[in-house]
N, C-alpha and C positions, 0 to 999 in steps of 0.2 A: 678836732681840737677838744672837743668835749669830752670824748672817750683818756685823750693822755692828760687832762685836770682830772678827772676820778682815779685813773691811776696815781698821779704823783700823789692825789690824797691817802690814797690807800697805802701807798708806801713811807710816808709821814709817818701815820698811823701807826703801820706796824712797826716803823723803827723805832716811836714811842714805848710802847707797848714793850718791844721787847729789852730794851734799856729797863722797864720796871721787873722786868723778871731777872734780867742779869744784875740787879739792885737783890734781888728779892734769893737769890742765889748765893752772890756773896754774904747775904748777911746768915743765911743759912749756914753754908760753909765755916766762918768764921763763931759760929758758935760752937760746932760738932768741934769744932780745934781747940776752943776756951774750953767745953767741957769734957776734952779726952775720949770722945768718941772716934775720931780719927784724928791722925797726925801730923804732921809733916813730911818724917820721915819715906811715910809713903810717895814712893815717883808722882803717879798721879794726884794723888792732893797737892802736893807742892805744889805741880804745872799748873792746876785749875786753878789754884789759890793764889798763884802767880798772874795769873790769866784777868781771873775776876780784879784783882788786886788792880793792874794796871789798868782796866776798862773804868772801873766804878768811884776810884780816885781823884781822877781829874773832873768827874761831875760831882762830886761831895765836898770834895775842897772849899770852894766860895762858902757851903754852906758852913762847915765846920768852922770858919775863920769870924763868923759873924755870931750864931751858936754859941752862948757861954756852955761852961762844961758842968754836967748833971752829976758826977758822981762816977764818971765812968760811962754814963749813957749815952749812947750816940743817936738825936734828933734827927740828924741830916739827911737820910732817905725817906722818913717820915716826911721831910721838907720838899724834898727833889720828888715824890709820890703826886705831894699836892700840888706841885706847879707842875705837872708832867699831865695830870686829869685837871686842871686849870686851861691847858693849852689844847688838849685835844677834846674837852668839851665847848670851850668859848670864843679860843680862839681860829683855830683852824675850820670847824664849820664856816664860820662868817665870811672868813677869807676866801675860802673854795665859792660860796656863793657870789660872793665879791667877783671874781677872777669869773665864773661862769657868765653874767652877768655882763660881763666886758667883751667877750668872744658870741654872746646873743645866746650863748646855752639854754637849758630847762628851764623852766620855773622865771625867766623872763617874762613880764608883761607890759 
């Protein structure tokens, strides 16, 4: 039991983790498009920028709705960063110790 709780944590983890890069992608992406480094028109930019587009949206959203508007500046991955290393430093440790703790795991006394 012990060994599939360090799994599901490590899979948490990396689906955190990679949620901040697919954050960290599109915001790349969508500037190379504002400053005409690459385009639309391109197949592949579209599809990725389609791609990113529909992934990274519906975790921005909430934020963007709460968010007043800077000028053009978009905060809300800034936001979704800090609650993403909020949960996988304070939250999800506690909880795995939690959970191991329940099952007689490690670190039990």
């Amino acid at each position: 039991m012990d060994a599939l709780l360090n799994f599901s944590e490590y899979i948490i983890q990396t689906l955190l983790s990679l949620i901040v890069w697919v954050v960290v992608a599109y915001a790349v992406l969508s500037w190379l498009i504002a400053f005409q480094v690459v385009n639309l028109r391109n197949q592949f930019v579209y599809r990725a920028s389609r791609f990113l587009d529909s992934v990274v949206t519906p975790l921005l959203a909430p934020f963007r709705r709460i968010l007043p508007s800077f000028g053009g500046m978009d905060f809300s991955p800034i936001i979704l960063f800090i609650l993403i290393g909020g949960v996988q430093r304070y939250l999800i440790p506690p909880l795995f110790a939690w959970l191991h703790g329940l099952v007689g795991g490690p670190g039990v006394t």
